[in-house]
C-alpha positions as CSV (number, residue, x, y, z in Angstrom):
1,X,12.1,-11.9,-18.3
2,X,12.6,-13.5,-14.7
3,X,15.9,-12.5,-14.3
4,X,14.8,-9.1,-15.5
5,X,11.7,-8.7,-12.9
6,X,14.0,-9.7,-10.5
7,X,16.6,-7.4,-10.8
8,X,14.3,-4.4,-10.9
9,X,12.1,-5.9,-7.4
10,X,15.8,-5.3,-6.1
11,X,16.4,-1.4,-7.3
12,X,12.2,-1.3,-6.0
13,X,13.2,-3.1,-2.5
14,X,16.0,-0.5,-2.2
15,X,14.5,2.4,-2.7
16,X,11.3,1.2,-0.4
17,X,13.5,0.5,2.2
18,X,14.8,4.2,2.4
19,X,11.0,5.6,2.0
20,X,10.2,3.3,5.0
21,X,13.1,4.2,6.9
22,X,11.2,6.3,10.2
23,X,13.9,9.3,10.3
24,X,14.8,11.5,7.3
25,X,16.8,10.1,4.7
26,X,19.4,12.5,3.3
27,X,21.0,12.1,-0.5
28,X,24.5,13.7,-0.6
29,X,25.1,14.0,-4.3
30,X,28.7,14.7,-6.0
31,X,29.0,13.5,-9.4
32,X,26.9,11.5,-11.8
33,X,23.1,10.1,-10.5
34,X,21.6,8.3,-12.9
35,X,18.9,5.7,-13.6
36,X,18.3,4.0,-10.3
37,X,20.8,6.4,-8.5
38,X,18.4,8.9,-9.4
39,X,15.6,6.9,-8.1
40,X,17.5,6.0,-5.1
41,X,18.0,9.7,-4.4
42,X,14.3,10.4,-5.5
43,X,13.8,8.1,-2.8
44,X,15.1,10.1,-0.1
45,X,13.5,12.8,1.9
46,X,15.8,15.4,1.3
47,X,18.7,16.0,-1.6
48,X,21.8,18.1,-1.8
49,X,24.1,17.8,-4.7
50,X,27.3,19.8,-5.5
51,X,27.9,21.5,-8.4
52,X,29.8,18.9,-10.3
53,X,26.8,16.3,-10.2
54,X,24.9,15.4,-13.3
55,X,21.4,14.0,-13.3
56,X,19.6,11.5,-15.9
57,X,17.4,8.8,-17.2
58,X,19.1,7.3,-20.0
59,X,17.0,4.5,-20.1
60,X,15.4,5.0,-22.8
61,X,18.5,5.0,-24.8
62,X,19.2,1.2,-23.9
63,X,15.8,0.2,-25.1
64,X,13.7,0.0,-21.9
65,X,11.5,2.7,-19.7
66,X,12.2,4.6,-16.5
67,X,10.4,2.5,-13.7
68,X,9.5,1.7,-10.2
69,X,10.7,5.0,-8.2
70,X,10.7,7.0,-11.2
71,X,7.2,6.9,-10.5
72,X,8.2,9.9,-7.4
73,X,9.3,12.1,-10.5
74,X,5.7,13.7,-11.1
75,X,5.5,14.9,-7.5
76,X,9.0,16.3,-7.5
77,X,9.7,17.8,-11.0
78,X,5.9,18.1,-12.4
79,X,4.6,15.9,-15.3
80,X,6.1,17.8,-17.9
81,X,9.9,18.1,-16.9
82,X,9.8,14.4,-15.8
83,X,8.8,13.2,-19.5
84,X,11.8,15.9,-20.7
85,X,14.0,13.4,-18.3
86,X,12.7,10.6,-19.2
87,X,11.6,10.7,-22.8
88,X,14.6,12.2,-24.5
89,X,17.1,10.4,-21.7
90,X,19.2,13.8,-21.8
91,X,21.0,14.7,-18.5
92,X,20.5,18.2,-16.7
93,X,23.0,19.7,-14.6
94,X,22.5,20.7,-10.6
95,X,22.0,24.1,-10.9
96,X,19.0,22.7,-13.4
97,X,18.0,20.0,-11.0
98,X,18.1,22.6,-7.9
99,X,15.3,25.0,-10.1
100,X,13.1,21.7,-11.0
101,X,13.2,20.9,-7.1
102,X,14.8,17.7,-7.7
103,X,17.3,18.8,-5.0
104,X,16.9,21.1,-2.1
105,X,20.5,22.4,-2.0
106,X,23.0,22.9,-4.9
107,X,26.1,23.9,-3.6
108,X,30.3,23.7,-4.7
109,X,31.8,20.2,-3.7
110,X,33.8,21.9,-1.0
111,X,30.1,22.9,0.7
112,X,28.5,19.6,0.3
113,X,29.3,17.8,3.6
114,X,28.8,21.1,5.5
115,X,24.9,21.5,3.7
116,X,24.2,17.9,4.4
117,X,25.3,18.0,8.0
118,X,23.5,21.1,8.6
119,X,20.6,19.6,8.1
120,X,21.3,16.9,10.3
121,X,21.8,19.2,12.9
122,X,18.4,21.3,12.3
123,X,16.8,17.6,12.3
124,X,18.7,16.4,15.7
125,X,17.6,20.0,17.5
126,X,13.8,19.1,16.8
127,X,11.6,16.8,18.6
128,X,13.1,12.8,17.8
129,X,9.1,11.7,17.8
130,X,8.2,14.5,16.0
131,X,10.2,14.0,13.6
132,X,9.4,10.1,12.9
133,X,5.1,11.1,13.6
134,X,5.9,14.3,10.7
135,X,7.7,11.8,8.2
136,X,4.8,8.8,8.8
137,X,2.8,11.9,7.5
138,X,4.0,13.6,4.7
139,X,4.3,9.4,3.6
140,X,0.8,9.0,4.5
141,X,0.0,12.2,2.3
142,X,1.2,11.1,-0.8
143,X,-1.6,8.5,-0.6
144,X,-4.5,10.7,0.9
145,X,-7.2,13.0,-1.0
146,X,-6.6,16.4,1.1
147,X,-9.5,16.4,3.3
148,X,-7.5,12.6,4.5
149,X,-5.0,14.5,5.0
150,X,-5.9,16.9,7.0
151,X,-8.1,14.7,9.0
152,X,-4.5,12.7,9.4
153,X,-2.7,15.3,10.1
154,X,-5.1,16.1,12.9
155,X,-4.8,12.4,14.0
156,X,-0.8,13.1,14.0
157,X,-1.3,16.4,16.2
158,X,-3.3,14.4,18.6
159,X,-1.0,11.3,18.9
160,X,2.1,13.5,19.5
161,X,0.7,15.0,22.7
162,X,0.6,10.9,23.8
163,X,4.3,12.0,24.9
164,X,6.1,14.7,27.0
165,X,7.9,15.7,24.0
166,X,5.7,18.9,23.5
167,X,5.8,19.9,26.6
168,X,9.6,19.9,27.3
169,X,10.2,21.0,23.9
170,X,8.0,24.1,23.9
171,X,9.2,24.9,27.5
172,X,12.5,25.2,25.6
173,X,11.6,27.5,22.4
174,X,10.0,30.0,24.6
175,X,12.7,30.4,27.1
C-alpha cells in the first residue's frame, strides 16, 4: 500500500505543480489522454485537443478508482458526465469532450499548434500581472462561497492598481 500511496502523491505532486504554476497552463492534446494524462490535462488552465485524441478513465477496469485530480472533473464536465467517465471507464472522442467542456478547442491535428499558440499570443498581448493576479483568482474561487469571491475579486481589482500596468495598458486599448 506504501508503494501504492506513493506513486499516486506523485501523479498528485504533478498535477499541483501545474495548478500552482502563476501563468496559464496550456494542454496541447493529439492522441490518447487517459487516466492521469487526463488529470494532468484537467489540471491545466486551458485544453485544446485535435481531432484524433481520445479521452478516458479506465480505471475502473483495472480494479481501482479515479483519484486525486479527477476530483477537477465535477467542475469541468458536471457530476453526471464525470460518473459516465469514470464509472463505466468508456472513452469519448474530442468532438465529445469539446461539448462536455473538457476542452476549449477541438480542432484537426494540422490546426493544433496554430490553436494553442494563438492563445499564447492573446495571453502575451494582456497585462503580464494581470494575468498571474486573474489566475491567483479564478484558483482562489474554486475555494470561496460567492460572496468570498466577490469580496476577492474586489481585493484583486484593488491590488492591481498597486502597479502602472493599468494605466499604460488602458492608455493603449483606447488609442
Amino acid at each position: 500500500h506504501a508503494s501504492a500511496r506513493a506513486f499516486i502523491t506523485k501523479v498528485h505532486g504533478i498535477c499541483k505543480a501545474i495548478r500552482d504554476l502563476p501563468v496559464p497552463a496550456i494542454a496541447r492534446i493529439d492522441g490518447y489522454c487517459l487516466g492521469a494524462g487526463l488529470e494532468v490535462a484537467a489540471a491545466c488552465d486551458m485544453r485544446a485537443a485535435s481531432l484524433r485524441s481520445t479521452f478516458g478513465m479506465p480505471e475502473v477496469k483495472v480494479g481501482i478508482p479515479s483519484v486525486v485530480e479527477a476530483a477537477l472533473l465535477p467542475r469541468l464536465i458536471g457530476w453526471g458526465r464525470t460518473a459516465e467517465l469514470l464509472m463505466t471507464a468508456e472513452n469519448i472522442d474530442a468532438r465529445t469532450a469539446g461539448e462536455w467542456g473538457f476542452v476549449e478547442r477541438v480542432v484537426a491535428p494540422d490546426k493544433l499548434d496554430a490553436a494553442v499558440e494563438g492563445w499564447v499570443h492573446s495571453i502575451l498581448d494582456n497585462g503580464a500581472k494581470a494575468v498571474r493576479l486573474q489566475k491567483a483568482l479564478m484558483r482562489r474561487w474554486e475555494r470561496l462561497a460567492l460572496d468570498e469571491a466577490v469580496a476577492a475579486g474586489i481585493d484583486a481589482f484593488a491590488q492591481s492598481m498597486d502597479s502602472d500596468e493599468p494605466a499604460e495598458l488602458l492608455g493603449k486599448f483606447v488609442k
